[in-house]
VEXPAKE-37542 format. One record per residue (C-alpha): residue in one letter; x, y, z; residue number from 1. Coordinates in steps of 0.2 Angstrom, whole numbers, plus 2048, in hexadecimal, padded with zeros to 3 digits. Layout:
% VEXPAKE-37542
<"A"; <X; Y; Z>; NUM>
...
***
This chain:
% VEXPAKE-37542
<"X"; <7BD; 7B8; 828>; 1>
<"X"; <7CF; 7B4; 827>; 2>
<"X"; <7DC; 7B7; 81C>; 3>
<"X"; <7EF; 7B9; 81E>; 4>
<"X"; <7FC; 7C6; 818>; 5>
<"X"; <80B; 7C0; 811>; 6>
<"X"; <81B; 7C7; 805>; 7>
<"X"; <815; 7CB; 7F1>; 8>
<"X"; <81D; 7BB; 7E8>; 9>
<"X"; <81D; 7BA; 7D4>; 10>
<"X"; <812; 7AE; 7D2>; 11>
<"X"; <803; 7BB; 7DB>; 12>
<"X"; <808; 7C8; 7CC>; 13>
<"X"; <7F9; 7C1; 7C0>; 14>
<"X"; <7EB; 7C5; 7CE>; 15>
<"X"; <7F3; 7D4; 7D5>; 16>
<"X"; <7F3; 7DC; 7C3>; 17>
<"X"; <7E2; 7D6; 7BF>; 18>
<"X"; <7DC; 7DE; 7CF>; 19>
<"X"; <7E3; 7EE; 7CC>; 20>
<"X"; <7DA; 7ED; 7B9>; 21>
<"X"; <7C8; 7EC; 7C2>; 22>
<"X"; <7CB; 7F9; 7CC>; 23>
<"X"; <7CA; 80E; 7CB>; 24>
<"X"; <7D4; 80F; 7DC>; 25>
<"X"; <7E3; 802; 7DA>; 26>
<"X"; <7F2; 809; 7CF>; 27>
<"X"; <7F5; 807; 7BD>; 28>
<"X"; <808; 7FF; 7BF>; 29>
<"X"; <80E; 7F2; 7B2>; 30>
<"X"; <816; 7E2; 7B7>; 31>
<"X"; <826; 7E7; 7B5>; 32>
<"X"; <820; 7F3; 7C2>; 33>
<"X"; <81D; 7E5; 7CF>; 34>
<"X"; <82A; 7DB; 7CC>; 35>
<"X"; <835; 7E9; 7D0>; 36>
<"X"; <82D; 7E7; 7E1>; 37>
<"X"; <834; 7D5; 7E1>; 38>
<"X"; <843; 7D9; 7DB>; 39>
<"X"; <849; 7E5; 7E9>; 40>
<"X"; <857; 7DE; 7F4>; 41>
<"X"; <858; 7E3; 807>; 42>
<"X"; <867; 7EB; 802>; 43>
<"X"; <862; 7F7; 7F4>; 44>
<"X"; <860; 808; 7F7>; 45>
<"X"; <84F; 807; 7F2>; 46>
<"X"; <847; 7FA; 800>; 47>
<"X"; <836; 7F5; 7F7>; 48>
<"X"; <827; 7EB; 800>; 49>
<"X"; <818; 7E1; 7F9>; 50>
<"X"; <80D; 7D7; 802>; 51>
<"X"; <7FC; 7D0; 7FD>; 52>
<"X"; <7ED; 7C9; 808>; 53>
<"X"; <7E4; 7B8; 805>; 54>
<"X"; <7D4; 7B2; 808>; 55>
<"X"; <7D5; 7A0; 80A>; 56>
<"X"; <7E1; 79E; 7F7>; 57>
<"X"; <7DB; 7AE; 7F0>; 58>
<"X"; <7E4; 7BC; 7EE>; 59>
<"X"; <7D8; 7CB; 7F4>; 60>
<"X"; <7E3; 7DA; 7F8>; 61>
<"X"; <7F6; 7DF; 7F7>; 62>
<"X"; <7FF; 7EE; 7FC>; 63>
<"X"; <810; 7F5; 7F6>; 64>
<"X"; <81E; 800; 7FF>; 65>
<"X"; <82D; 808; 7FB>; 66>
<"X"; <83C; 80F; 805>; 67>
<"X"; <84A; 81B; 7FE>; 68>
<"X"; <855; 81A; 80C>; 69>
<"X"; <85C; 82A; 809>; 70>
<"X"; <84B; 831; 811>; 71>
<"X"; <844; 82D; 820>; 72>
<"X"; <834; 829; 81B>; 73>
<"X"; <82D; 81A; 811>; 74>
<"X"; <81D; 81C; 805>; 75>
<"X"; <80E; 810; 805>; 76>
<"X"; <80C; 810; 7F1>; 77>
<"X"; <7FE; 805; 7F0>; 78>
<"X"; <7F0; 7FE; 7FB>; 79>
<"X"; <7E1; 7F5; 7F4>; 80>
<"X"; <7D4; 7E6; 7FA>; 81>
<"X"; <7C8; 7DF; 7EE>; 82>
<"X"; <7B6; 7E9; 7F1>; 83>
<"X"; <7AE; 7DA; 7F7>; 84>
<"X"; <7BC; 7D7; 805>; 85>
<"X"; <7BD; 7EB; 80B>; 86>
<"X"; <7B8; 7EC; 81D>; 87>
<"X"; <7BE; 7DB; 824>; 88>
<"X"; <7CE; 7E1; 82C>; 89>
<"X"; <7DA; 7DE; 81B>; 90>
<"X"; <7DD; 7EE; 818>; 91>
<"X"; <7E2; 7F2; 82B>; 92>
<"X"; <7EE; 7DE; 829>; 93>
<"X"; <7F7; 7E7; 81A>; 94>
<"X"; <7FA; 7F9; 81F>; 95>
<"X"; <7FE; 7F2; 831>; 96>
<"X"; <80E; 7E6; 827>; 97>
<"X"; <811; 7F6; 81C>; 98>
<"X"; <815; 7FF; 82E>; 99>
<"X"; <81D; 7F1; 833>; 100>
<"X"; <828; 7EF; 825>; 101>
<"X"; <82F; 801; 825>; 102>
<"X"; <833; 800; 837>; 103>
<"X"; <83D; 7F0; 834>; 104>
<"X"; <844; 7FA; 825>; 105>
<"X"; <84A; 807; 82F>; 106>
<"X"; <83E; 816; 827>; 107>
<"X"; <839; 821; 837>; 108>
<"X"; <826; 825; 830>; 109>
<"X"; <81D; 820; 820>; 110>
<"X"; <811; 82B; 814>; 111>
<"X"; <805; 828; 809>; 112>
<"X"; <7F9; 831; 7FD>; 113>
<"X"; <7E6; 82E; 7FC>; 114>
<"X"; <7D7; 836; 7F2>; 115>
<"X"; <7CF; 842; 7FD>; 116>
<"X"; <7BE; 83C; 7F9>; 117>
<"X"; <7C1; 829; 801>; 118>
<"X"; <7BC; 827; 811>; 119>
<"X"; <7BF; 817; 816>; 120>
<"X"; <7D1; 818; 813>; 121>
<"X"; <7D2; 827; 81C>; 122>
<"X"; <7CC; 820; 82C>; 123>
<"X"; <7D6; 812; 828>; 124>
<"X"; <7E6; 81C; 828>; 125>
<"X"; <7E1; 826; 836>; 126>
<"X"; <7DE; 815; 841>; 127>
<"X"; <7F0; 811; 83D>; 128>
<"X"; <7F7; 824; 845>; 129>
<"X"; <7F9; 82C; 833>; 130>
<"X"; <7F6; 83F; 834>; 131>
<"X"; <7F5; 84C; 825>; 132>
<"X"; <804; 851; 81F>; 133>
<"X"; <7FC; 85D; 810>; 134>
<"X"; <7F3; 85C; 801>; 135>
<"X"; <7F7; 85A; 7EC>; 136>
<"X"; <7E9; 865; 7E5>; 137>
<"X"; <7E3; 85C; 7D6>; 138>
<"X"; <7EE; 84D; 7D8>; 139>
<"X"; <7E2; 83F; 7D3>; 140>
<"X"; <7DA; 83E; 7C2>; 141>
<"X"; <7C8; 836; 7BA>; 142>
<"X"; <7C1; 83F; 7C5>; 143>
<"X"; <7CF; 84D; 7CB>; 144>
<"X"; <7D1; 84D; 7DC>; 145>
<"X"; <7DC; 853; 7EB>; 146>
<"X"; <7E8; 848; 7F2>; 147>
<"X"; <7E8; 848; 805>; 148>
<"X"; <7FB; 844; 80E>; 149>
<"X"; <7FD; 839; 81C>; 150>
<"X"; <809; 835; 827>; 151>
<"X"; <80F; 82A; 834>; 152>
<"X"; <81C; 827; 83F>; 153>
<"X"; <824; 815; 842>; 154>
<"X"; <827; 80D; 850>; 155>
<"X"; <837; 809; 854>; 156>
***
């Protein structure tokens, strides 16, 4: 199959929000939530990414990232391909850009958080160099679940 990753734009909002609604794993953000993603300049102390994966003209997955940079260390905050797409090498596209973009940022590692329970984005992760970095005990709800930490560095 192919597909392409490219940068979040507005006009992706309507699929990217639909997406999320048909599904227990993506997050529950509003629009304004996303277009806050859009809305971030290079220059802000806040450096935010979204990047979305098309199959042919349909949007299948996106991905979002954020970057305090006061820290070192940016934060995948959402990763998520459409259940018929998952295990086609999307997944790998958009956390590989998300690695990408911190680097290019200038965060040295990123971190994310994943329901202890879902395998395939832990081997997913750990494909891409993340390591544990701890656990949030009853982090997740419907059903409660830990929180695994990973971690990764950047390369510079």
């Amino acid at each position: 199959m192919t597909f392409q990753v490219r940068a979040m734009a507005a006009e992706d909002l309507d699929r990217v929000l639909l997406l999320a609604s048909e599904s227990d794993e993506a997050p529950r953000w509003t629009r304004a939530d996303y277009e806050r993603i859009l809305l971030a300049g290079p220059s802000d102390l806040l450096s935010r990414c979204g990047l979305v994966a098309l199959s042919g003209v349909k949007l299948v997955g996106f991905t979002a990232a954020s970057w305090l940079r006061q820290e070192i260390t940016a934060e995948v905050e959402a990763l998520f391909v459409e259940r018929p797409y998952r295990r086609q090498g999307i997944g790998d596209a958009l956390i590989g850009a998300c690695i990408a973009w911190a680097s290019k940022a200038g965060a040295s590692s990123v971190r994310l958080e994943v329901r202890a329970s879902n395998a395939a984005a832990l081997a997913l992760y750990h494909r891409h160099g993340f390591s544990a970095a701890g656990i949030r005990r009853a982090y997740y709800s419907a059903p409660v679940e830990d929180a695994v930490l990973l971690q990764v560095p950047v390369p510079l």
